[in-house]
Wavefront OBJ file of the C-alpha trace (Angstrom):
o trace
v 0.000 0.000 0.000
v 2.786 2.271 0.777
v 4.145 2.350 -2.637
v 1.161 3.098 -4.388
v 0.081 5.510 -1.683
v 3.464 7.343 -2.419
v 2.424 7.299 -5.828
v -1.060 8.548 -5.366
v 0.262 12.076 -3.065
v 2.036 13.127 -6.227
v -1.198 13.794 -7.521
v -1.958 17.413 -8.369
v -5.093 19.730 -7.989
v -6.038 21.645 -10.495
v -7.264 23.866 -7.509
v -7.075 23.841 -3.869
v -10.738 23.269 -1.807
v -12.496 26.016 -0.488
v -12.996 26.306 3.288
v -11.998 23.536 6.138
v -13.802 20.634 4.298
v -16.035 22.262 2.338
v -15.384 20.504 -1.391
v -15.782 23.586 -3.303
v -13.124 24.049 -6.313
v -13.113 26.239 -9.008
v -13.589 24.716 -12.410
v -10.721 23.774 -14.813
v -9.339 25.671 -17.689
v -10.487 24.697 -20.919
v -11.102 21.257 -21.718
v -9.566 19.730 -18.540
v -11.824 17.528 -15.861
v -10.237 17.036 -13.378
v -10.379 18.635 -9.520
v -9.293 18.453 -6.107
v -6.429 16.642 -4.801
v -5.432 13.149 -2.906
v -4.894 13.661 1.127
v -3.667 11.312 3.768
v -4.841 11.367 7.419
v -3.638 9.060 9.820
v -5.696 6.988 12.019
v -5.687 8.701 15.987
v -7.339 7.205 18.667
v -11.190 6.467 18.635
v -11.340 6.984 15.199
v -13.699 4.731 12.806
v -13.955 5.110 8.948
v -17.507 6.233 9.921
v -15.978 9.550 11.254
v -12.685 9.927 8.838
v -15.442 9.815 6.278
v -17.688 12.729 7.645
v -14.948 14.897 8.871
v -13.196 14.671 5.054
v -16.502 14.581 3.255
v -16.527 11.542 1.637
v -18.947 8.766 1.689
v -17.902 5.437 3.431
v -17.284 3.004 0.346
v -15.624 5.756 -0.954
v -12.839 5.353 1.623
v -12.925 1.578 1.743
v -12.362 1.585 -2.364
v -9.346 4.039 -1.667
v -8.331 1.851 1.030
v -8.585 -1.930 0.026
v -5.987 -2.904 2.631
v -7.514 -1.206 5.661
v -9.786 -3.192 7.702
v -12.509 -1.178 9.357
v -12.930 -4.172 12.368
v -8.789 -3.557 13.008
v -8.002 -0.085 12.881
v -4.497 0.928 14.225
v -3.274 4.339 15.292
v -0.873 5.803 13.143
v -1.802 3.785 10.027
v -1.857 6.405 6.886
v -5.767 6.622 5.600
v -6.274 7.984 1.387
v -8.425 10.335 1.835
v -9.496 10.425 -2.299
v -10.533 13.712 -2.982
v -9.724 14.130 -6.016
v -12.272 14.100 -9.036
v -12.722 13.773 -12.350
v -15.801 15.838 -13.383
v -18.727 13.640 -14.602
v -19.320 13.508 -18.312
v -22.510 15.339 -18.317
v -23.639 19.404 -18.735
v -22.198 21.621 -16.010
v -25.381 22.783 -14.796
v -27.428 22.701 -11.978
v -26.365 19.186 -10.142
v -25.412 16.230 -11.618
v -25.847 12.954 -9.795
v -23.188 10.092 -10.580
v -24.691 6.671 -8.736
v -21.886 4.544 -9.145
v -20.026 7.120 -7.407
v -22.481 8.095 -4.940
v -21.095 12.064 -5.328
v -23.370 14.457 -6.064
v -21.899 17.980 -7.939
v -23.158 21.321 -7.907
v -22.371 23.947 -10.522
v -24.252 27.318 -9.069
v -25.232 29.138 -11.493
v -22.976 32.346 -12.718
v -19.783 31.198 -10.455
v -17.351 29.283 -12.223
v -17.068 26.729 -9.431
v -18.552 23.287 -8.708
v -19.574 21.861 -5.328
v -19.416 18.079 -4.749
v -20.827 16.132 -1.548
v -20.920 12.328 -1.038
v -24.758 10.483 -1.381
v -26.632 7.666 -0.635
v -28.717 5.795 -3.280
v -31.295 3.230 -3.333
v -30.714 -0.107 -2.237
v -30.948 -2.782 -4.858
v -34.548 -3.344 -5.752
v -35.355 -0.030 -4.526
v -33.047 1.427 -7.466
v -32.487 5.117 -7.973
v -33.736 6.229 -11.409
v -31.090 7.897 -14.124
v -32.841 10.565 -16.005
v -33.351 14.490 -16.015
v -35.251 16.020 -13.732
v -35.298 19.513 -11.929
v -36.331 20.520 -8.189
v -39.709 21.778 -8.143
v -39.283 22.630 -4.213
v -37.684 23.459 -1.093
v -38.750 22.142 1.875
v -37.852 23.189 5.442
v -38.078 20.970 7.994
v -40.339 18.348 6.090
v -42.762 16.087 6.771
v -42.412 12.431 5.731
v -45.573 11.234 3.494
v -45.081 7.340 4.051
v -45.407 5.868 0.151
v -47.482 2.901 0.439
v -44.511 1.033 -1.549
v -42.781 1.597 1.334
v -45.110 0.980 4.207
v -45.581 -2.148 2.841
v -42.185 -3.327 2.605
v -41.787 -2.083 6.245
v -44.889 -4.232 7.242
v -43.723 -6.669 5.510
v -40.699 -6.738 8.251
v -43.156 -6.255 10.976
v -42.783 -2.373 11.130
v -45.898 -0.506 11.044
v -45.252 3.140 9.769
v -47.515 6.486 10.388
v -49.182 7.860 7.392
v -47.192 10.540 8.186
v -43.560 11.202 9.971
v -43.823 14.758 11.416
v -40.133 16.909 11.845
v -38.416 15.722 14.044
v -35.445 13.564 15.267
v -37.531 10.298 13.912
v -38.019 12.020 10.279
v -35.286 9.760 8.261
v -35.831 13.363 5.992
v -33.868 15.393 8.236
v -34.101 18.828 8.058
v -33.934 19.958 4.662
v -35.393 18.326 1.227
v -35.286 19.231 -2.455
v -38.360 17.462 -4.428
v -37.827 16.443 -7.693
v -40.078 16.454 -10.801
v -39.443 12.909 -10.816
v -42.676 11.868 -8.547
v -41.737 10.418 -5.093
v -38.078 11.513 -5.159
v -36.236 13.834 -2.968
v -32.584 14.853 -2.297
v -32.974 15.108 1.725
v -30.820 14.898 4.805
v -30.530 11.865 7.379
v -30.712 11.572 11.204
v -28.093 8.341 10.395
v -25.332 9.969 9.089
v -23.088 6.570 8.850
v -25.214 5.666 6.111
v -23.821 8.026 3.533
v -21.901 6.733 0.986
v -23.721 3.889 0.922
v -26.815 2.013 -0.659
v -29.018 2.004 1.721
v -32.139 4.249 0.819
v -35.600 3.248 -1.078
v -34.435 5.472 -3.787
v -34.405 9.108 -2.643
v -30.901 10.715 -2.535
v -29.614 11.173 0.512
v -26.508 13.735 2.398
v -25.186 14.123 5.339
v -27.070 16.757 7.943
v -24.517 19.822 6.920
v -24.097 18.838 3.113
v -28.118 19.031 3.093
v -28.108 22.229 4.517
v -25.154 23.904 2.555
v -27.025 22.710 -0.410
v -30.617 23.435 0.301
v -29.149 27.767 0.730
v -27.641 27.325 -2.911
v -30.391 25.511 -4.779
v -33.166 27.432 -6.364
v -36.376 25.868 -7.650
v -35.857 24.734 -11.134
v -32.592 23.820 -10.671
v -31.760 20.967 -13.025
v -30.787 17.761 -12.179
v -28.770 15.010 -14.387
v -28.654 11.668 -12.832
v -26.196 9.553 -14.225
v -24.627 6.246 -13.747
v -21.048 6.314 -14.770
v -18.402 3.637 -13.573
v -15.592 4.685 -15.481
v -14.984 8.609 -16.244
v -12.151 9.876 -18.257
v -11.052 13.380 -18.724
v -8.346 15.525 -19.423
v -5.498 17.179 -16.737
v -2.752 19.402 -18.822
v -2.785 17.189 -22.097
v -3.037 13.985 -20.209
v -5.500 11.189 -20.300
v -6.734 10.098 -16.751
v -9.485 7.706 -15.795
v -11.446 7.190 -12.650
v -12.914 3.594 -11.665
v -15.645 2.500 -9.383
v -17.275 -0.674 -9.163
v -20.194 -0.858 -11.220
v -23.165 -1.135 -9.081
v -24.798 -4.393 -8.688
v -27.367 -4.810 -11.027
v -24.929 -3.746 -13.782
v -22.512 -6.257 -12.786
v -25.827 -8.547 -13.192
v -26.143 -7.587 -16.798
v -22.481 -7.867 -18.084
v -22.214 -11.105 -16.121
v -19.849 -9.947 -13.606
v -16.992 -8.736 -16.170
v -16.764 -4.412 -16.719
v -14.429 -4.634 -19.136
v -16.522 -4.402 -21.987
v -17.675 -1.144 -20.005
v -14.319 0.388 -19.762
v -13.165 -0.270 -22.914
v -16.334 1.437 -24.058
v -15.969 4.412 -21.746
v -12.569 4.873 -23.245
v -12.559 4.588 -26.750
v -16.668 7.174 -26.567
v -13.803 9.575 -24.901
v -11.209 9.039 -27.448
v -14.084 9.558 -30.130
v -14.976 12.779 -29.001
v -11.696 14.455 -29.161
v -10.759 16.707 -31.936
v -6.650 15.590 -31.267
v -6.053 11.922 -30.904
v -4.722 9.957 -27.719
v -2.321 7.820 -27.052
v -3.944 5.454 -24.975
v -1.705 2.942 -22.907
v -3.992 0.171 -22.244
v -2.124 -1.682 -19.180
v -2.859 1.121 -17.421
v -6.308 1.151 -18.359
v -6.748 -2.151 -17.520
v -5.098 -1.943 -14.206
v -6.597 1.593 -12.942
v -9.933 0.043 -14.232
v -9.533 -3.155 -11.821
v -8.253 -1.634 -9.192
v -11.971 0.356 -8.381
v -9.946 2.712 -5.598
v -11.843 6.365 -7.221
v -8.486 7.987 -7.509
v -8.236 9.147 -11.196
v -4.715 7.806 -12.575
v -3.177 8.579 -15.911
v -3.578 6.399 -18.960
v -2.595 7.846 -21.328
v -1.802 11.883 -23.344
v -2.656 14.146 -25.665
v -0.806 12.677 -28.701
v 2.313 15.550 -29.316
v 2.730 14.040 -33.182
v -0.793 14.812 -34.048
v -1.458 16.782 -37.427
v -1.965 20.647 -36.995
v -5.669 19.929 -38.625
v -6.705 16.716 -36.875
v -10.018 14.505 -37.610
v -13.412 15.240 -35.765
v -13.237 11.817 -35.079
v -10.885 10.470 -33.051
v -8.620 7.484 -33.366
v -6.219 6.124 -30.670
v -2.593 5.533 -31.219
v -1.504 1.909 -29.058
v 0.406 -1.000 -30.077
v -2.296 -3.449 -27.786
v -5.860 -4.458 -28.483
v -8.136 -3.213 -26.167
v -9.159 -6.827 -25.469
v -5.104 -7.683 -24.417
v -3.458 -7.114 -21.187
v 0.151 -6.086 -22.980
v 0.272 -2.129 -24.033
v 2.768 -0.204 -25.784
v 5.611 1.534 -23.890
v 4.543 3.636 -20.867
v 3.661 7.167 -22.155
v 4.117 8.818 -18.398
v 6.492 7.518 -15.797
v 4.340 8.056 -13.087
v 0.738 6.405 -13.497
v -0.526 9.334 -10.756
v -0.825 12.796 -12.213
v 1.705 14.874 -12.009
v 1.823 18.159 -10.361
v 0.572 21.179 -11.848
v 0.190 24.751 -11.528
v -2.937 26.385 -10.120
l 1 2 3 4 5 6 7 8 9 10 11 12 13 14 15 16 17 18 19 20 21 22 23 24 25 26 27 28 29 30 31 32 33 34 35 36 37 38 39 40 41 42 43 44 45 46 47 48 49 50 51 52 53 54 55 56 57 58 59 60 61 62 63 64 65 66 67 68 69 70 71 72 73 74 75 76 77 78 79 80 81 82 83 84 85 86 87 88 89 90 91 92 93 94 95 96 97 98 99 100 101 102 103 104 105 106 107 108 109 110 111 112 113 114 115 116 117 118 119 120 121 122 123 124 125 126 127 128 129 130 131 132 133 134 135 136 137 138 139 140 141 142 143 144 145 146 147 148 149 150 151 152 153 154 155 156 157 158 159 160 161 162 163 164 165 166 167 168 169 170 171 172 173 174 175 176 177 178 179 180 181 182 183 184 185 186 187 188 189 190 191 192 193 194 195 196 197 198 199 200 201 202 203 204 205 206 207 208 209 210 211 212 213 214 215 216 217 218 219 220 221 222 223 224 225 226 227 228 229 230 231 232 233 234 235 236 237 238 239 240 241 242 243 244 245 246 247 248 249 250 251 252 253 254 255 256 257 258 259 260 261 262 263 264 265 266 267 268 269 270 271 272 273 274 275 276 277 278 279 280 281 282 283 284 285 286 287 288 289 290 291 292 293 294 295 296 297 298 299 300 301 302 303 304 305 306 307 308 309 310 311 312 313 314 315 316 317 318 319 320 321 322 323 324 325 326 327 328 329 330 331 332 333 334 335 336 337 338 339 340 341 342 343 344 345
């Protein structure tokens, strides 16, 4: 772990957060994606992953997929904790908020600031899925009541837990105390009163943040604010004429569908980015392969802008690699790092 963690702190922001832990960063020049930057915290006593999560803003499988090694039943003091903080923008508009569920991150783009705002989510559970799609908030809600759907009364019953027709505020609302409805019937983007649950699948589909993400959001969001939920595994995106990629494991019921093997996803997600360049890549495909396997949601380099390419290049795209996407050999490494480097801000 130490070696790759070594690795992974040479990895440069293309700005610097906003605030204590507020994950606010301005948005990158031109056609760059990429945001934030990899910490490390070490573990002090009476901490849990529960609490490094909250304290960093990050959801909790985000820090076990940064951390594979780190047991959360055996945690010892002084043992160095990724903190992955470090993004690579979503491929969809930058406007109003943008939901990615593999991710479980929610961004924010205000409108008329050239910033985005990104807070760690809960989802629906499986069976209880939350729907991609746009949508936009139709209203703001202060201290809400809970309307009990009967979907989910009866599931509840069904567990021998008899639910009121109606939750008022309160500690016992699971709404907390702020909620966003969304066009999309039934939905809301809402607080908790179990804040160890974020970053997680845990909810019957509404989107979920923790208490002070809720809040921060629910004073920036005005009605009509649109909303883009996507579901995006693998995102790739530029940093200072380099290629990097960011991998999370699909969610379940896409794992279901591809019988358990992404890499027809990946691939995909690669060469749709290559296509949509106006310069070709240079794609090294080893390191596509192993970033995409390794599902820690710390964007690694894969590959660069290729320096050769004509002055006039194609609207479509073609990659330059000596490998098949389908083989695990690639052509020579193209960085020598496979973290990105540092830049200026």
């Amino acid at each position: 772990m130490r070696s790759y963690m070594a690795k992974s702190l040479l990895i440069a922001a293309l700005s610097i957060p906003i605030g204590s832990m507020a994950l606010t960063f301005p948005l990158p020049p031109g056609d760059n994606a990429v945001v934030g930057q990899v910490k490390e915290v070490r573990l002090k006593p009476g901490d849990s992953l529960s609490t490094i999560a909250r304290n960093n803003d990050i959801g909790y499988y985000e820090l076990l997929e940064a951390n594979p090694t780190l047991n959360p039943m055996r945690l010892i003091n002084g043992t160095p904790v990724l903190i992955p903080t470090q993004y690579i923008l979503p491929d969809a508009p930058r406007d109003g908020i943008v939901i990615n569920l593999a991710e479980l991150r929610l961004y924010y783009y205000p409108a008329g600031q050239n910033v985005v705002v990104t807070k760690p989510i809960s989802i629906g559970r499986q069976g209880w899925n939350t729907p991609e799609g746009t949508f936009k908030v139709v209203e703001r809600i202060d201290h809400p009541s809970w309307y009990v759907p009967k979907s989910i009364a009866a599931d509840m019953a069904s567990q021998g837990i008899m639910l009121p027709p109606v939750v008022p505020p309160g500690p016992d609302n699971p709404l907390g105390e702020y909620a966003l409805r969304l066009s999309m019937p039934n939905y809301l983007i809402h607080g908790t009163v179990s804040p160890d649950s974020i970053g997680r699948r845990v909810s019957s589909g509404c989107i979920r943040l923790y208490p002070e993400d809720i809040q921060e959001l629910f004073s920036m969001v005005p009605v009509g604010t649109p909303v883009h939920i996507v579901n995006q595994p693998y995102k790739i995106g530029l940093v200072n004429n380099q290629v990097a990629m960011e991998s999370h494991q699909p969610l379940s019921e896409v794992r279901a569908q591809i019988s358990g093997d992404p890499k027809s996803l990946w691939v995909d997600a690669v060469n749709q980015f290559a296509g949509e360049q106006s310069t070709p890549l240079t794609i090294n495909w080893k390191d596509v392969t192993q970033t995409a396997k390794a599902e820690t949601g710390i964007p690694a380099v894969i590959g660069q802008v290729n320096p050769n390419a004509p002055a006039s290049a194609p609207t479509q795209n073609q990659l330059t690699t000596t490998a098949d996407a389908s083989s695990t050999s690639s052509m020579a490494p193209v960085v020598a790092s496979k973290s990105l480097p540092p830049v200026s801000t």
